[in-house]
C-alpha positions in Angstrom: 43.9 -82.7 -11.3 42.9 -81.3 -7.8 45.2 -80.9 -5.3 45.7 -80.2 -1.7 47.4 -76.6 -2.9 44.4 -75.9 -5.5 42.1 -76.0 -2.8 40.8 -73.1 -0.4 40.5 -73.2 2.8 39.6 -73.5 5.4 37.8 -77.0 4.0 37.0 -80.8 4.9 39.1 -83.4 4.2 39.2 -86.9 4.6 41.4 -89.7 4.1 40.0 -92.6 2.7 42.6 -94.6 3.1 42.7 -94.3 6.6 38.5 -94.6 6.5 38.7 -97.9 4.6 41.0 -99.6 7.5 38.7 -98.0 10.2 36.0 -99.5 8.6 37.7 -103.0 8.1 39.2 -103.1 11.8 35.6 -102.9 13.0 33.9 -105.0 11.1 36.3 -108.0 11.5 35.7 -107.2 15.8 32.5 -108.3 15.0 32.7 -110.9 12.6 31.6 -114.4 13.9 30.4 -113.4 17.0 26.6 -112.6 16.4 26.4 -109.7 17.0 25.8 -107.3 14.4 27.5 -104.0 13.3 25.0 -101.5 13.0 27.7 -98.1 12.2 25.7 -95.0 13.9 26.6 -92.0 10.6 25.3 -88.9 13.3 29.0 -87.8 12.9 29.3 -89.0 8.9 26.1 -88.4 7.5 27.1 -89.5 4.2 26.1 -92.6 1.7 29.7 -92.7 0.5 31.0 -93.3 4.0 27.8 -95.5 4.7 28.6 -97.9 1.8 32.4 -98.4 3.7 31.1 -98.4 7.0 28.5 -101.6 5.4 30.8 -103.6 3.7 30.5 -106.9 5.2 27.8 -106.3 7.5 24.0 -106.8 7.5 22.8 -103.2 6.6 21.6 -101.4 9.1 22.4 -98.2 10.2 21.6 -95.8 13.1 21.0 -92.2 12.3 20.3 -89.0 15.1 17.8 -87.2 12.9 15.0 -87.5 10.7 16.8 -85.8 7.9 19.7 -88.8 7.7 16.7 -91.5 8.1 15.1 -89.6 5.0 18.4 -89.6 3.2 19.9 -93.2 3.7 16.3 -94.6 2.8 16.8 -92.4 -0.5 20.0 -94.2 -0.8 18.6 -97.4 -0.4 19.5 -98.6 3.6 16.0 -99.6 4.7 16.9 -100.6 8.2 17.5 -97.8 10.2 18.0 -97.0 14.4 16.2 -93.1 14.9 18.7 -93.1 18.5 16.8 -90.3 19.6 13.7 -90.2 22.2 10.7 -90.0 19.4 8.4 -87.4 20.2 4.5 -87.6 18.4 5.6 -84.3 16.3 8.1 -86.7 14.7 5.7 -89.6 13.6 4.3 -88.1 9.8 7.8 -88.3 8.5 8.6 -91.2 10.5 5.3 -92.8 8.7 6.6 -91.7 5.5 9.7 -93.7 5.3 7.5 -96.2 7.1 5.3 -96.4 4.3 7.9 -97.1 1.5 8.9 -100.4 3.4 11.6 -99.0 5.5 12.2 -100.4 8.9 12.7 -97.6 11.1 12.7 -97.8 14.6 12.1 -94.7 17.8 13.2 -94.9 20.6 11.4 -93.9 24.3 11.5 -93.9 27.5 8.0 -92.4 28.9 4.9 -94.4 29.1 3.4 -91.4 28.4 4.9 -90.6 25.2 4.5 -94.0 23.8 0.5 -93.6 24.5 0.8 -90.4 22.5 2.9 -91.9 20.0 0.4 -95.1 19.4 -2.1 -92.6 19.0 -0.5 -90.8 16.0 0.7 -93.9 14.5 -2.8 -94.9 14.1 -4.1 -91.5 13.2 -1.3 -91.8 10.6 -2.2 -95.9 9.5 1.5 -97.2 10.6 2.8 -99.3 13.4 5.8 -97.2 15.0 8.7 -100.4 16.2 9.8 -98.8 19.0 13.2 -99.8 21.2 13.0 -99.0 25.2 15.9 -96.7 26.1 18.1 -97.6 28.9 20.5 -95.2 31.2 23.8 -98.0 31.5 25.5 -94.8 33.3 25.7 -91.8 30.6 22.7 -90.6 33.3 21.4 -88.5 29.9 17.8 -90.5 28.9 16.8 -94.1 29.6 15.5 -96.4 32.3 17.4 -98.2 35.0 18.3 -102.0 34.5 16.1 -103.5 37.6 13.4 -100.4 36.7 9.7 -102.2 37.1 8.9 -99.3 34.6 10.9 -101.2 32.3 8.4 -104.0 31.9 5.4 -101.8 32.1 6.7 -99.7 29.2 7.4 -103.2 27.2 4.0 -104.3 28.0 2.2 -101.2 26.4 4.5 -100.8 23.3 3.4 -104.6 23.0 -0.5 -104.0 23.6 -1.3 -100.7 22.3 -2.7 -100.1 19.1 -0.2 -98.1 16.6 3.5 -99.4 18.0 5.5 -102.2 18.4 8.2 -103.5 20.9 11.6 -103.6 19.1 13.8 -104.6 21.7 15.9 -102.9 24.6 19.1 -100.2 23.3 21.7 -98.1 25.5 24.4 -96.0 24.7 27.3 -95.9 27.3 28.5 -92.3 26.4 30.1 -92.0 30.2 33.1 -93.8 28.2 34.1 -91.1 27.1 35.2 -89.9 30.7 37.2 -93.0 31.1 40.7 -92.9 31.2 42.6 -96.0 31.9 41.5 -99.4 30.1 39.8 -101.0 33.3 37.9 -98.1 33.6 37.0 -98.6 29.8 36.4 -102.6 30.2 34.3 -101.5 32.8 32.0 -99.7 31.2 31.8 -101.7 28.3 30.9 -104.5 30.8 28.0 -102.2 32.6 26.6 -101.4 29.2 26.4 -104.7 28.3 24.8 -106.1 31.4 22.2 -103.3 31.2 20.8 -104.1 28.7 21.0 -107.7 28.8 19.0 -107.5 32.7 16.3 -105.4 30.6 16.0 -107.9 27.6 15.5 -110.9 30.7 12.9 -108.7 32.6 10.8 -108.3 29.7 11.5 -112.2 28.5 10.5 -113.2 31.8 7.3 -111.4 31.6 6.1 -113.8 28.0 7.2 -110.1 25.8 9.6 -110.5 23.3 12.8 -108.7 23.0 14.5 -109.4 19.9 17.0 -106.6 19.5 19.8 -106.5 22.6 21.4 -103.3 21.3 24.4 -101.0 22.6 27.6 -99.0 21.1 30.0 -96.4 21.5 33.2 -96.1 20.0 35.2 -97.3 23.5 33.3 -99.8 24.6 33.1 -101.2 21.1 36.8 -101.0 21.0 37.3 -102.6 24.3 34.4 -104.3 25.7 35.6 -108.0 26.7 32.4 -109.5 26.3 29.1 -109.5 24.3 27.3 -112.4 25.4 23.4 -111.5 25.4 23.7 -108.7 22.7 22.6 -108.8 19.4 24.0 -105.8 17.6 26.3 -102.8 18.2 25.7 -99.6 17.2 29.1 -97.1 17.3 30.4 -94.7 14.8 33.1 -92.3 15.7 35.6 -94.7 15.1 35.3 -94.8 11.0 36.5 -90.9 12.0 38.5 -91.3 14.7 39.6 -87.5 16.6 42.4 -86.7 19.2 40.1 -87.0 21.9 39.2 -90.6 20.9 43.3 -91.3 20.4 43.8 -89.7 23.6 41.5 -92.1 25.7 42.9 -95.4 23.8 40.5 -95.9 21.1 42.9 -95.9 18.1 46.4 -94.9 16.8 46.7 -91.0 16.0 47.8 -91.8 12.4 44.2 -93.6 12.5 42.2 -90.2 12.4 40.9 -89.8 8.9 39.0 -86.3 8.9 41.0 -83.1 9.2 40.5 -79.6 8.6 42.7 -78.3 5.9 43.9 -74.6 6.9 46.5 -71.8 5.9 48.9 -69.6 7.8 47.7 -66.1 7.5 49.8 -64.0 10.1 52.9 -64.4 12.6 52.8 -62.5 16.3 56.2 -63.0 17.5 55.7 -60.6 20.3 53.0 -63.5 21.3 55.1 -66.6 20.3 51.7 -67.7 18.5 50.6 -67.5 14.7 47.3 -67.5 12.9 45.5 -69.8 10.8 42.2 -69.2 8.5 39.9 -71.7 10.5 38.7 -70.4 13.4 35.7 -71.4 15.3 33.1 -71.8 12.9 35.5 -74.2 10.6 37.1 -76.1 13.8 34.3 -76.1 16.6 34.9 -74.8 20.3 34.6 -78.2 21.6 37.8 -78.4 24.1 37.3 -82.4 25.1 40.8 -82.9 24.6 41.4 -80.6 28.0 39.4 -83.0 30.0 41.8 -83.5 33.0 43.4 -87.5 33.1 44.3 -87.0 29.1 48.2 -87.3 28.1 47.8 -83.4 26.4 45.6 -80.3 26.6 45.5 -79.9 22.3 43.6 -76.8 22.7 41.3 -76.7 19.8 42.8 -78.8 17.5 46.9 -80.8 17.1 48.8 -79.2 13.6 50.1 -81.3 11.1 51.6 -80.5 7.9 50.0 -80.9 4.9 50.1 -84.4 3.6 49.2 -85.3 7.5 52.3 -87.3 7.7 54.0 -85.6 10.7 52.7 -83.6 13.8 54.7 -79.9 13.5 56.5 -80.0 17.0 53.7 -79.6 19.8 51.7 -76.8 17.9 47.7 -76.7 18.7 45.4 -74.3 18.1 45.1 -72.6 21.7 42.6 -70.1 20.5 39.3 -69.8 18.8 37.6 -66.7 17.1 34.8 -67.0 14.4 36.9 -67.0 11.7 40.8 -66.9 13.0 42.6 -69.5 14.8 45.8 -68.9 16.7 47.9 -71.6 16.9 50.7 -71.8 19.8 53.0 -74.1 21.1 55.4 -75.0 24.5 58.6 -73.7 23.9 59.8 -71.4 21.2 57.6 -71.3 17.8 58.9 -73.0 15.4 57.9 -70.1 12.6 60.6 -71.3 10.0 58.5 -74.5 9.5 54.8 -72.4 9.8 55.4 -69.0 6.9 52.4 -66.9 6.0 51.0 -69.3 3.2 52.1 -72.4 4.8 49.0 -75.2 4.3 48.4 -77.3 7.7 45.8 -79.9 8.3 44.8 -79.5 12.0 43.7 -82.8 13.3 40.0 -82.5 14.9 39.0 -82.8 18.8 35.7 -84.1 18.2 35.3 -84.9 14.6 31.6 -84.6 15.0 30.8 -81.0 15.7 34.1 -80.1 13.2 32.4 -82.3 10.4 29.2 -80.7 11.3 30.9 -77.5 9.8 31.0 -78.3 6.1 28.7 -79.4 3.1 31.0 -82.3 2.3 34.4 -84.0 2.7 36.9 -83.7 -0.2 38.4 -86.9 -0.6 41.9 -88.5 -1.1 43.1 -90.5 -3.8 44.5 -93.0 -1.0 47.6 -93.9 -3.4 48.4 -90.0 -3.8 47.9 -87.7 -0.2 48.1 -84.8 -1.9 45.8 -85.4 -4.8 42.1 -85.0 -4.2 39.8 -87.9 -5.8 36.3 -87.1 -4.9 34.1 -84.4 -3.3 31.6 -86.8 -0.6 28.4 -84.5 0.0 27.0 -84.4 3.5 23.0 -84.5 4.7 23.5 -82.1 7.6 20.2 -80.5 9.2 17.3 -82.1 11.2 
């Protein structure tokens, strides 16, 4: 039998218990109110997760490369979202999957680049469905609700030879810079009624629009209405991180993915101890010290091994390649943290941590110390 102590670290693990009610909460927001769940697996990018995340909805997924389109359609989901501005370069192996009867859908912005993309998808013999990107206030890609270039884009992905119009999709990442529920509701509200002003321009000019799509984790969880949308597309919250508990998305005992670690040194003289995951096995992403949160968390909140209990306010406060220090407020409590001590340190954001690794290894959810299953992982582009 594997164990928590037989394996070495630093390494990947994830609850599945914990991923199983993430999963479920989600899905039964959604149930009954037509609009469908489409779970975005950028921060997953596993089949095992993906069959979870699907349970009780239609199917579809949303992906941020080409490599996780590729590998879902190997696994059988043949209705994927590619949520990144689709570039001509892209379209052979976009054709590809096209090809084997999976529905996969671009996404653009630029007149230009959709007149370049309709000319490789006929030089390649595929129509490319493609989904107008909208800015709802993340001020990263997209159009502007109102935009007349909204309109004119729908138009030519509707005429040209080579693509289709799929519909209208926004992503209100500025969420994540929200820190009080109104300002959450908020957002969730502007997302919404972006897209649903871009799905009426192009209605009101005789083009369809059958896809009204929009998602993040925050607004998912929060959003008060979704009249006018037609699927949501969020995924961080089958993971769940401290940033994410922080801001009000879930319950810290919610987070599912943590980075198992051991207690390698003790520097007294610094009231701080070190821990084998450093950098490279935690990320240096430092969301958590956004200013409005409850706690800076440094690079990561400690936990002790089963993840039952947080070990007083210990975080990792520092970052090298392949050491991380861990220090705390107040005098370091190194009677509960010896040299060989196992931690799990709780992620800040679970996507760039998970990133990290080949694969999760997974708990038997009626044992939290016995390890049931290793969950590969199709990382790359």
């Amino acid at each position: 039998m594997t164990t928590l102590a037989s394996l070495e670290t630093p390494c990947l693990i994830l609850d599945r218990g914990r991923l199983e009610r993430n999963a479920a909460r989600m899905t039964a927001r959604f149930a009954g109110t037509g609009v469908q769940l489409r779970p975005h697996m950028k921060t997953a990018k596993s089949i095992d997760v993906a069959r979870i995340a699907l349970a009780g909805n239609f199917g579809g997924v949303t992906v941020s490369t080409l490599r996780e389109a590729e590998y879902f359609a190997d696994h059988g989901i043949d209705d994927i979202i590619y949520a990144v501005g689709l570039v001509p370069d892209k379209l052979p192996r976009m054709a590809r999957l096209i090809r084997r009867g999976v529905r996969v859908s671009g996404i653009t912005d630029s007149l230009a680049l959709a007149e370049a993309i309709s000319r490789a998808a006929v030089a390649e013999g595929v129509v490319a469905e493609l989904m107008i990107e909208l800015d709802s206030g993340e001020r990263r890609g997209g159009l502007a609700a109102g935009s007349e270039a909204i309109v004119e884009l729908g138009r030519a992905l509707h005429d040209l030879p080579g693509t289709r119009l799929g519909g209208v999709l926004t992503h209100a990442g500025n969420s994540y810079q929200c820190r009080s529920l109104q300002a959450l509701q908020d957002v969730a509200e502007q997302e919404r009624l972006t897209a649903v002003t871009a799905a009426a321009q192009l209605r009101a000019a005789g083009l369809a629009c059958p896809v009204v799509s929009v998602g993040s984790t925050p607004t998912a969880t929060h959003g008060l209405s979704h009249e006018g949308l037609t699927e949501m597309r969020c995924g961080v919250y089958l993971f769940g991180d401290v940033f994410q508990h922080e801001i009000g998305s879930h319950a810290l005992d919610d987070i599912a993915v943590s980075v198992l670690a051991t207690v390698i040194g003790h520097r007294p003289d610094l009231n701080a101890a070190l821990i084998d995951a450093g950098a490279l096995a935690l990320s240096k992403d430092r969301s958590t010290g956004a200013p409005g949160l409850p706690e800076d968390v440094g690079f990561g909140m400690i936990m002790d091994e089963t993840c039952s209990h947080r070990i007083g306010r210990v975080r990792v406060g520092h970052v090298y390649q392949e050491h991380g220090m861990l220090v705390c407020d107040g005098p370091f409590p190194f009677d509960q943290l010896q040299v060989g001590t196992r931690v799990r340190v709780l992620p800040n954001h679970v996507c760039m941590t998970a990133a990290m690794y080949d694969g999760y290894r997974v708990l038997d959810p009626a044992d939290p110390r016995r390890v049931a299953d290793y969950w590969p992982r199709a990382n790359g582009w």
